[in-house]
N, C-alpha and C positions, 0 to 999 in steps of 0.2 A: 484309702489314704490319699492315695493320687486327686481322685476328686474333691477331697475335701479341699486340698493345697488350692484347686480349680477354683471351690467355691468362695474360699477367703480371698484370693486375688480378684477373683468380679467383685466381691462383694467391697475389697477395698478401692477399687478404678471407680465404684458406682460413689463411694464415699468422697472421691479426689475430683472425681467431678461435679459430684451436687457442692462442694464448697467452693470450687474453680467457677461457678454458675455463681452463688455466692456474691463470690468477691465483684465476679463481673455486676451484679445487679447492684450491690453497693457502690459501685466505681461509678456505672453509666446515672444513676439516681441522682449523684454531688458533682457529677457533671451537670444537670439538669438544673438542680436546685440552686445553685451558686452561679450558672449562666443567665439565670433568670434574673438574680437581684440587680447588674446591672444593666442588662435588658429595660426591663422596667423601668428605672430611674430613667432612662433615654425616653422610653415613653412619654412620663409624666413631664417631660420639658417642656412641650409645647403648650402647655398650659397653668405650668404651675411658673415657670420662670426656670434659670439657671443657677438660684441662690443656693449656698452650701447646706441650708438647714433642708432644703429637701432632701437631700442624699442623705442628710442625718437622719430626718424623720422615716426614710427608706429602709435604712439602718436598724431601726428599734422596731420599726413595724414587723421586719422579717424575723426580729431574737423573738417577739412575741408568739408568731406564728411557729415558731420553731418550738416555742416553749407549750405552744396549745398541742404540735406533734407529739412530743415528749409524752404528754401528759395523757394524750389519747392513748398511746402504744403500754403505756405506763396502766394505765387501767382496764383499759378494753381489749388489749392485742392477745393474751393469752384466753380468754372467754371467747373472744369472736372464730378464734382458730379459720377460718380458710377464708370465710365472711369480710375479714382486711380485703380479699381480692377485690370484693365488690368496690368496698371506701373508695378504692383507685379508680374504678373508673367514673364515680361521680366529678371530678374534676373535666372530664370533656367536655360537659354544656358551656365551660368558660375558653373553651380554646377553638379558633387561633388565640393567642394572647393580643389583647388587645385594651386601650384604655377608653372607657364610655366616659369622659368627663365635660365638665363648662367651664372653659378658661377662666382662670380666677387671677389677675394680677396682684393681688397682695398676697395669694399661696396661704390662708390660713392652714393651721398643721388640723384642724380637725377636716377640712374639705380632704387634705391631702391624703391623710388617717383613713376617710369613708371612700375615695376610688381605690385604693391599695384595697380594703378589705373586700369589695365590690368587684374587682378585677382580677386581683391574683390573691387573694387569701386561699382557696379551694388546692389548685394545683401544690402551692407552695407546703400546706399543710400535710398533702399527702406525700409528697417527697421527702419533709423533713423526719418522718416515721419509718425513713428507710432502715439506716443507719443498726438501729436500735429492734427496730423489729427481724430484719436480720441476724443480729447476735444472739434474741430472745430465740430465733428458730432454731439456730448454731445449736445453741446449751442444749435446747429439750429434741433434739436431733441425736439419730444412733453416728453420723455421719462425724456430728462435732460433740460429740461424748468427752475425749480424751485429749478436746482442743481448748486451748485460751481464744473468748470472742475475741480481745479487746483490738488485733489485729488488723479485724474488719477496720475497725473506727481509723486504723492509719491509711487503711483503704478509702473509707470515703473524704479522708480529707484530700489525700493526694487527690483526686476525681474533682473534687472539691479547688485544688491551687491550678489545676490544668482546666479548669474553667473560665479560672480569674483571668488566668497570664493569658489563654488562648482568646478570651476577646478583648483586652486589651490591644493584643499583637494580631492578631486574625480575623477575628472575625467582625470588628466594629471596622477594620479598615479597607475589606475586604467584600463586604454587605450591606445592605439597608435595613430598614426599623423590618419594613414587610416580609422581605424574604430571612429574618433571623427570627421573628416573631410563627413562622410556618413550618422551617425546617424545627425548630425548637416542639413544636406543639406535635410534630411527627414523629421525633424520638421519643416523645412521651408513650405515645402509643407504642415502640418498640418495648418502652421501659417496662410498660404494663404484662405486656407477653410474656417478655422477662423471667418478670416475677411470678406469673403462671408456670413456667416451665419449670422455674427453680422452685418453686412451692411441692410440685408432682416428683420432682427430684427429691427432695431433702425430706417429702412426710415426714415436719415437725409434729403434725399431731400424731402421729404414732407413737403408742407406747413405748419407753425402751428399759432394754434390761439393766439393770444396773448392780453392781457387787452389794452384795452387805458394807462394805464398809464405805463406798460410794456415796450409798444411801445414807447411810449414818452420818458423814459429812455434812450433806446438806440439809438433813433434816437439825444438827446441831448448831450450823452455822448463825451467830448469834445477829438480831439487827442492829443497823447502823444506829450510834447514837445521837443524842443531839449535837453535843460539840463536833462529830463528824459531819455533819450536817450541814453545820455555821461555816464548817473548815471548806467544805466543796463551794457552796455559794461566795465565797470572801475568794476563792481559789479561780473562779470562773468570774465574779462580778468585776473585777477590778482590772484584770487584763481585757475586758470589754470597754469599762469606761476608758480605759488607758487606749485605744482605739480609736475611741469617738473623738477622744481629743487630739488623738496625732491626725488624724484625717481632717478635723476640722483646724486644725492649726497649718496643712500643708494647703488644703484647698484654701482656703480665705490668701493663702500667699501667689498660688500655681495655678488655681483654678478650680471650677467644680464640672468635672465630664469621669465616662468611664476611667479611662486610663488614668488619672488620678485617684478615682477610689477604690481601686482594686489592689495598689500597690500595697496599701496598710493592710489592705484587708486580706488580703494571698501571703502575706507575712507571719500574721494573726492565724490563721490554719497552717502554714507551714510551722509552726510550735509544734502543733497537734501530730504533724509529721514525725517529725521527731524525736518528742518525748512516746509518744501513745502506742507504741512499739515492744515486740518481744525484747524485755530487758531494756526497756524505756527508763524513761526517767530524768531528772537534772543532770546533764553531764557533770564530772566529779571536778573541773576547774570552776564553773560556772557556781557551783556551790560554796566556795572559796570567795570567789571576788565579782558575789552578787552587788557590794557596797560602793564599788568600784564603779558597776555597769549605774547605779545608780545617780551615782554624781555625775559623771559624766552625761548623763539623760539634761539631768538638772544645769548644767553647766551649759551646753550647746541650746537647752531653750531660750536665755540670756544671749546668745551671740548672734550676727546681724542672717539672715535669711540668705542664704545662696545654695547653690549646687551641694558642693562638700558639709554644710551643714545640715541640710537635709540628707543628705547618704546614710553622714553618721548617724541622725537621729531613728531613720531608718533600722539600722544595722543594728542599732540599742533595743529598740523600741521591738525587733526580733527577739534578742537575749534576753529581755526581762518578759517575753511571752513566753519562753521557754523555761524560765525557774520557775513562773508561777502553775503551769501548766501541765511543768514534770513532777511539779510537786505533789500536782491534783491525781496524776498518773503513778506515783508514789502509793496514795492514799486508795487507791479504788478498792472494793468491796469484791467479794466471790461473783460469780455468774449469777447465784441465786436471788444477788441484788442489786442486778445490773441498770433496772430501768428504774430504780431509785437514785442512782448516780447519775445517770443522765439528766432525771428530773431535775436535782436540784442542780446541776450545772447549767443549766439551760434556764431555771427561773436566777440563775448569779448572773448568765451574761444578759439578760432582759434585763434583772435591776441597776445594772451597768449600764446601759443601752440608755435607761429612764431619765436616770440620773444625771449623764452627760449632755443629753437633749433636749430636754422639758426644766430639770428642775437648774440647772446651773446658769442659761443663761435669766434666770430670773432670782438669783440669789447670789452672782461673785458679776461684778464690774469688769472684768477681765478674761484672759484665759487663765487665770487660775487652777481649773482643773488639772492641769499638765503636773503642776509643782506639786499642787494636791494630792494626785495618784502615786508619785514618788514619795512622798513621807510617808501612805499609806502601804507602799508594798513594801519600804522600809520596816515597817513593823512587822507586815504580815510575815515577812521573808523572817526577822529577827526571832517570831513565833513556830517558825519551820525551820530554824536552823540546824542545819548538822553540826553534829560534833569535831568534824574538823575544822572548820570556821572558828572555835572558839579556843583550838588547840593550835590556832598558826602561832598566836603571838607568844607566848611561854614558853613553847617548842622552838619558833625559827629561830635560825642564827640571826645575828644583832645586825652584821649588812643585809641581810633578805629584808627584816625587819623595816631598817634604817629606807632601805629602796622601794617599797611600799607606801610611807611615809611621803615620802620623795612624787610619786606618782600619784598619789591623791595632789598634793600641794600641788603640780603639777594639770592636773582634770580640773581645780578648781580656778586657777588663775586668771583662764577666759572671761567666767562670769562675773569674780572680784573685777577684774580692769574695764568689764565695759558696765557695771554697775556704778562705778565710780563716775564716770562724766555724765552719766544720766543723774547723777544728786546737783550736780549743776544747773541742771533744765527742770525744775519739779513739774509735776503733773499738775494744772489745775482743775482739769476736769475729767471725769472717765468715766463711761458706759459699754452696759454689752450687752444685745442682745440676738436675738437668731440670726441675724446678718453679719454678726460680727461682734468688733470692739473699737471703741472710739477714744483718743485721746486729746484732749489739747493741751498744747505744751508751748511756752514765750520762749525764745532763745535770743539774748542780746546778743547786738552785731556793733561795729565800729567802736569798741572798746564801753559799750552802755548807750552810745546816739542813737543808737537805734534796737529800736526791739520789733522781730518776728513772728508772730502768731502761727503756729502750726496747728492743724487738722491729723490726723495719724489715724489711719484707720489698718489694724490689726501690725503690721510693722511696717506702710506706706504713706506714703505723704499722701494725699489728696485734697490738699489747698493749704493755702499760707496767707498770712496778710500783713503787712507791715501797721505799726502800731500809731507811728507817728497823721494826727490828724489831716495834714497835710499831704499823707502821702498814702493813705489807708484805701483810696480808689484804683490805686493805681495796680493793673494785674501783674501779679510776677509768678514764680516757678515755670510751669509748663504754656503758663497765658499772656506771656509780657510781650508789651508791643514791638512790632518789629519782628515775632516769631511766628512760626507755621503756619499758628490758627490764627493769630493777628491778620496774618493775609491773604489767610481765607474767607475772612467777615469783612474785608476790604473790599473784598470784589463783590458786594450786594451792598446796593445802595439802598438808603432809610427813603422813607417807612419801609423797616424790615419784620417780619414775622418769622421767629428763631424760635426752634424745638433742641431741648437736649437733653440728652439719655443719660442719668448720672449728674448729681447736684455737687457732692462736694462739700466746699467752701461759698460754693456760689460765684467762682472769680468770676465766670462770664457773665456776671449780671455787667461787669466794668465797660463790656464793651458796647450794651445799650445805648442808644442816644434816644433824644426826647424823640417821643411819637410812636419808638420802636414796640413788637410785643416781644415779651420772652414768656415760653414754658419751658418746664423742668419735669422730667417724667423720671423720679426718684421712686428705686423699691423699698425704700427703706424710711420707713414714716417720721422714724423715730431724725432722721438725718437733718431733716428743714429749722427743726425746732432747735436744735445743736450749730446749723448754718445761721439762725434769727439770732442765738443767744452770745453765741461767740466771736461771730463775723456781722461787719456792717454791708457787704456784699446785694446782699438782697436789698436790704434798705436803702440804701443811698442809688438805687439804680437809677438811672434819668430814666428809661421809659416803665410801660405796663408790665409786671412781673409776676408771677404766679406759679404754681409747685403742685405737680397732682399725682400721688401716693399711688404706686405700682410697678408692676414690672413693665420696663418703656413700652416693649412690642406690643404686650397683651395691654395696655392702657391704648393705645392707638388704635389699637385694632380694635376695642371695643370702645371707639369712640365718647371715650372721656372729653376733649378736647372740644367734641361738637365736631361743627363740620369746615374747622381751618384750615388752611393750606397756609405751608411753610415755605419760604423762601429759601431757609438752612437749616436741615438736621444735622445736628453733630449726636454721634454714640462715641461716649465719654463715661464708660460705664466701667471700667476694667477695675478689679480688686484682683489687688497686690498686683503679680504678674501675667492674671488672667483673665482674660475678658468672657463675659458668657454666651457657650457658641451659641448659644439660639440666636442671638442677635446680629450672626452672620451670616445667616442660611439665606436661601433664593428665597424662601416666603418670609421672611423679615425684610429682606429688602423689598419685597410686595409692599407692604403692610406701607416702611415708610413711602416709598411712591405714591402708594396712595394716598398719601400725607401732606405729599411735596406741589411745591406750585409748578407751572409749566419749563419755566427757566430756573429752576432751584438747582441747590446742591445738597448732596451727601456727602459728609465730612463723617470720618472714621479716625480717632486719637489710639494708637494700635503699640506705642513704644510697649517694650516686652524685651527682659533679657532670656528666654525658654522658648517663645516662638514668634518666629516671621510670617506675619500674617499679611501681608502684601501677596502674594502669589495665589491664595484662599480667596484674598478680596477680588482679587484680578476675574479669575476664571470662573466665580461664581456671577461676580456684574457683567460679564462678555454673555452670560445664559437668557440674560433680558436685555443686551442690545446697548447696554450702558457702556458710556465713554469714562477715563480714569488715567488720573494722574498721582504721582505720589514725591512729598517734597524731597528736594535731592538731598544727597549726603553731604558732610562735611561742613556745614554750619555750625558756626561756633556761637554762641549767644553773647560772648564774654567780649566778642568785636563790635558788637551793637552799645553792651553799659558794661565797658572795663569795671566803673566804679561798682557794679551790683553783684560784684561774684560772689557766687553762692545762693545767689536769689533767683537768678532763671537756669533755665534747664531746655534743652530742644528734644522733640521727640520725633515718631513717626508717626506721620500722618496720611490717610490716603483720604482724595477728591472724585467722586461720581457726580456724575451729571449727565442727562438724558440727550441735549446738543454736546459736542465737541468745543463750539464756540465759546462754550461755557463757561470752560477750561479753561482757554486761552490767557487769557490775566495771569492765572498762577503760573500757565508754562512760560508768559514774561517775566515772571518772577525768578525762572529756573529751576520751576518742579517739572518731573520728567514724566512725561506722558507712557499710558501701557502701551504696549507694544512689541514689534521685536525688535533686540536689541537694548533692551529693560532689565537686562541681567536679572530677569526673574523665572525661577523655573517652575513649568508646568504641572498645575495639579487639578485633580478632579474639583468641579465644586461642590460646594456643603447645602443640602436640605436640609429640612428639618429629618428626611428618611434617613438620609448618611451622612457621617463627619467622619472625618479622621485626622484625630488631633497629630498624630503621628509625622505626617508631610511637614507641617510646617516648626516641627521640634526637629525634624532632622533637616532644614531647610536654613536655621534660625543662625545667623552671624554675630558675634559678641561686637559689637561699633561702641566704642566708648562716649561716640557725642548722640547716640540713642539708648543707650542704657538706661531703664527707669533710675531716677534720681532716688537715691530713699537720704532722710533725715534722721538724726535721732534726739 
C-alpha cells in the first residue's frame, strides 16, 4: 500500500514537472518569437527606409507566417509525432539572424515581402508552432489528461508581452542590431534543447489510458461548424485590422522605430492575457458597456493628436481587444479541436493584417479604417451580445438609465465640437497611400482678404501657401523669412547647390535665386505631384529644381543625384512628431558628407513635441569630428510680422559643419554653439547598429515657441 502511495506521488512530481517544462518551453518560444519581429524591423531599416508601411508590411508578413505555423502543427504535428524535433533545427542555416538585402529607396512591399521571407520566415515558422503544438502534446499526454491546454496559450502570450516591453525598455537601449541578433539566435539553440527535454518528459506519443466514459467524450464530441468558424475568423480578423490601424495612426503622428510598434502590439497580446485564462473570458462590466468603449474609440479619433489622446486611445483600443478576444475565448472548442481554433484564428488575424495594409490604402482616401473597424465590432459585438446588455434598459432604474444617457452625450461631444469648425475649412483634396494620408484644405484669414492653402499630411501641417497672387512666393509657417532656416540659407552665397530630405509644399523652392540648383529627395512619389498640382512652390522657383523619388539617405547613397556636391543639406523629413531615425545615425551622416561640398552645412529641422533631439545630434556629429550649433530659444516669430500671426511658426533647428568657422554667421546670429555649458545632456550616439529612442523622450522639454505648429 505504502508503495503504491510512493509510486502515485513520483509519478505525479514526473506529471508537474513535464508541464512546469511545458510552460517553460512555451514562455521561452514567445519570448523568442515576438523579440524577433521587432528585431527585424530594425534590420530592414537600413535599406528599406524608416516609412510606417514597412513596419506594417512587417506586420502581416509575420500573421502569415504564423498562419503557415498553424496550419503545419494543424496538419502534420500529430503524424510527424517526435520528427517536429527535426522541423526545429532546420531554421539554423539562417541564423545569426541577419538581413541579405539591396538597398531599395522606394521600399517596394514585394522587395520587402521576398527578404522577410528569405531572412526570417524559417525561424519564425518554427516558433510560431510552439504554442499550439505544446497544447496538442498537453491533451494526448498522460501528464495533461485531466488538464485544460488553453492555459498554456496565456502562457505564451505573457512570454510573448515580456518580449515586447522588454525591448522596448532593455534591450533596444541597452544593445546593438549584432549583439541582439547573436544572443537572440543562441536562446534559439537553448529553445531547441528545451523542447527535447520536454518532449522525453511528457511522451506525447505514448499511449494513454483513458475511462470509458473519457473516451466516449471525445470520440462523440461533435465538429465545429460553419457559423462557428465565420465566428472565430470575424473574432480574431478585426482586432488585427483594429491594430494595424491604431499602429499606423500613432506612428504616421510619433514616429516609426521599435518602441512605437510594440506599444499596440504588447496591448493586442495582453487581451490574450486576460481573457485566454482558467475562467477567462469578457469581464462581466465590459460586456455591459462595450457601446460605450466604442464611442469613445470613435470620438478621441476626431480630437487633435497629443499625449492624453493617445493614452486614451490606447487604453480603448486595449478594451475592445478584450471583448472581442474574450468572446473568441467564450467560444473555443474541446481539446479534440484545438488546432482547428487556432487555424482559423490565425487565418482572421492574417485577413486582418491583409486588409489593413495592402487592400485599404488603395481603396479609402483616408484613415478610414479606424471608424470602419468600429461600426464593424459594433455589429460583431451586437451579434455576441449577452443577455444583460439587453436587460440594463427595462431593468435599470430611470436615474441609472437617465446617467447612461448623460455619459454617451457626454463621450460624444469632443467629436461633435471639433467636427463642426472643420465644416468651415472643407477638404478640397485627399489621398492616402502607404506613406500616409494627404489633405488640402483653404482657410480664410483677415476676415476673407486673404486665403491659406494648407498641405496636412495625416493630422500635420507640412506646408502652407497663401493664395493671394502677389504674395503666393512668399515662405510662411516653419520657412518665413527672418527665421531659423531663413538664416541658415543666408549664410551660403549663390550659385548655391541645395539638397533637401522631405518636399512638402515645396516652401523652399521660395528661397532659390536665379542660378541656384535645388533637389528634393522625397520618399513619397505620390507627394511632388500633389506639391505641382496644389502649390505653385516648385514652379515659380527662380533657380534649377528638380525632385527625385526615394528614401533621402538610400537615394544619395545610391547615387541618384550623380556626382553633386551640395553646399546645404537640409533633413526636413519629420511626419507628424517623428522623424525617421535612420536619418540620424553616424552612417547617414556619412552618406550626407559625402554629399556635401568642402565648406557646406548640415541643417537638421528637428521641432518635436515627444523628443529633443539636439543632444542625439550633438554626440553622434562629435563621432566624426563635426562642429554644431543649434538656434537659441525664445524667439518669437510674431516680433519679426506682428501683422502674420498665425502664419509662421519657429522651430528647432540644429547646424553641422566640418570648419567651426562655418558656423560662425549663425553664432552672429545667436545660435548657440555645442559644447559645454549647452544645457544639453549627454547621450550615447545613434548607428544604424544602436538607437535609443528612449534618451531623447525622456530628455524632451514641452517650449511653447518650439512646439510643432499643427493646423486644422
Amino acid at each position: 500500500m505504502a508503495e503504491t502511495v510512493r509510486d502515485n506521488r513520483s509519478a505525479a512530481r514526473k506529471q508537474r514537472l513535464a508541464i512546469a517544462m511545458l510552460t517553460c518551453t512555451v514562455f521561452l518560444g514567445a519570448i523568442l518569437l515576438f523579440s524577433m519581429e521587432p528585431l527585424v524591423g530594425r534590420l530592414l531599416t537600413p535599406y528599406f527606409g524608416g516609412a510606417a508601411h514597412v513596419w506594417l508590411t512587417c506586420l502581416m508578413f509575420f500573421q502569415a507566417m504564423l498562419l503557415l505555423g498553424y496550419l503545419y502543427a494543424h496538419l502534420l504535428v500529430r503524424k510527424l509525432g517526435a520528427w517536429h524535433l527535426l522541423f526545429l533545427l532546420v531554421p539554423l542555416i539562417s541564423l545569426p539572424l541577419r538581413i541579405g538585402a539591396i538597398a531599395n529607396p522606394g521600399a517596394p512591399i514585394l522587395s520587402i515581402l521576398s527578404t522577410l521571407f528569405f531572412s526570417a520566415a524559417l525561424p519564425f515558422i518554427a516558433l510560431s508552432t510552439t504554442a499550439v503544438v505544446a497544447q496538442a502534446w498537453m491533451a494526448n499526454s498522460q501528464a495533461g489528461r485531466n488538464r485544460e491546454p488553453y492555459p498554456l496559450y496565456a502562457a505564451s502570450n505573457a512570454g510573448s508581452l515580456l518580449a515586447l516591453i522588454g525591448y522596448a525598455f532593455l534591450i533596444e537601449p541597452f544593445s546593438g542590431l549584432r549583439l541582439q541578433s547573436f544572443v537572440w539566435s543562441g536562446a534559439y539553440v537553448l529553445y531547441v534543447l528545451l523542447v527535447l527535454l520536454t518532449w522525453l518528459q511528457l511522451r506525447p506519443d505514448r499511449k494513454i489510458r483513458e475511462t470509458p466514459e473519457a473516451a466516449g467524450k471525445t470520440e462523440t464530441s461533435p465538429p465545429p461548424s460553419g457559423t462557428l468558424y465565420l465566428r472565430w475568423i470575424l473574432l480574431s480578423a478585426l482586432p488585427s485590422a483594429f491594430l494595424m490601424a491604431t499602429t499606423n495612426y500613432i506612428t504616421l503622428e510619433v514616429g516609426s522605430f521599435p518602441f512605437v510598434w510594440v506599444i499596440p502590439l504588447a496591448l493586442y497580446l495582453g487581451s490574450f492575457i486576460v481573457t485566454f485564462r482558467t475562467h477567462g473570458g469578457v469581464p462581466r462590466f465590459l460586456k455591459l458597456f462595450w457601446l460605450e468603449l466604442l464611442l469613445a474609440a470613435f470620438s478621441l479619433y476626431f480630437m487633435r493628436p497629443d499625449k492624453l489622446v493617445f493614452l486614451g486611445q490606447l487604453v480603448i483600443f486595449f478594451a475592445i481587444c478584450v471583448v472581442a478576444h474574450g468572446t473568441l475565448y467564450e467560444l473555443r472548442p474541446p481539446g479534440s479541436h484545438l488546432t482547428h481554433f487556432y487555424l482559423a484564428s490565425a487565418l482572421g488575424g492574417w485577413i486582418g493584417g491583409v486588409f489593413a495594409s495592402l487592400v485599404v490604402p488603395h481603396v479609402f482616401p483616408g484613415l478610414f479604417e479606424y471608424p470602419l473597424a468600429l461600426i464593424l465590432f459594433a455589429a460583431l459585438f451586437w451579434w455576441h451580445r449577452d443577455k444583460a446588455f439587453l436587460a440594463f434598459w427595462p431593468k435599470a432604474p430611470r436615474l441609472a438609465a437617465l446617467g447612461r444617457i448623460l455619459a454617451i452625450g457626454v463621450i460624444l461631444y469632443p467629436a461633435v465640437d471639433l467636427l463642426t469648425p472643420s465644416a468651415s475649412e472643407p477638404t478640397k483634396f485627399r489621398h492616402r497611400n502607404f506613406y500616409g494620408t494627404y489633405r488640402i484644405v483653404d482657410k480664410p484669414l483677415e476676415k476673407g482678404a486673404m486665403t491659406v492653402r494648407k498641405l496636412i499630411h495625416g493630422r500635420t501641417l507640412h506646408g502652407s501657401q497663401l493664395l493671394n497672387p502677389s504674395l503666393r512666393s512668399e515662405p510662411i509657417s516653419y520657412y518665413y523669412q527672418g527665421g531659423p532656416m531663413y538664416e541658415a540659407y543666408e549664410t551660403v552665397p549663390s550659385p548655391r547647390r541645395m539638397a533637401v530630405i522631405g518636399l512638402g509644399s515645396g516652401t523652399i523652392s521660395a528661397y532659390a535665386r536665379r542660378d541656384d540648383q535645388l533637389t528634393y529627395y522625397e520618399i513619397d512619389p505620390d507627394n511632388e505631384k500633389i506639391a505641382r498640382q496644389w502649390f505653385t512652390y516648385l514652379k515659380d522657383c527662380k533657380g534649377k529644381v528638380r525632385v527625385i523619388d526615394g528614401d533621402g539617405r538610400l537615394s544619395m547613397q545610391s547615387r541618384k543625384a550623380g556626382d553633386l556636391k551640395y553646399d546645404l543639406i537640409t533633413v526636413d523629413a519629420f511626419t507628424g512628431d517623428g522623424i525617421p531615425t535612420h536619418l540620424l545615425t553616424r552612417e547617414a551622416m556619412r552618406v550626407y558628407l559625402d554629399r556635401l561640398g568642402e565648406n557646406g552645412i548640415l541643417l537638421f529641422h528637428i521641432s518635436n513635441r515627444y523628443y529633443d533631439l539636439r543632444p542625439t545630434l550633438k554626440s553622434t556629429a562629435a563621432t566624426l569630428g563635426l562642429f554644431g550649433v543649434m538656434n537659441a530659444r525664445g524667439k518669437n516669430p510674431q516680433e519679426i510680422a506682428p501683422n502674420r500671426s498665425g502664419l509662421y511658426f519657429s522651430g528647432q533647428y540644429v547646424a553641422l559643419a566640418v570648419k567651426p568657422e562655418r558656423l560662425r554667421p549663425l553664432m552672429d546670429r545667436g545660435w548657440v554653439p555645442f559644447g559645454k555649458g549647452d544645457g544639453l545632456k549627454d547621450m550615447a550616439p545613434w548607428t544604424d547598429d544602436y538607437i535609443n529612442v528612449l534618451a531623447p523622450l525622456a530628455s524632451a522639454v514641452r517650449i511653447s515657441d518650439f512646439s510643432l505648429a499643427r493646423w486644422w
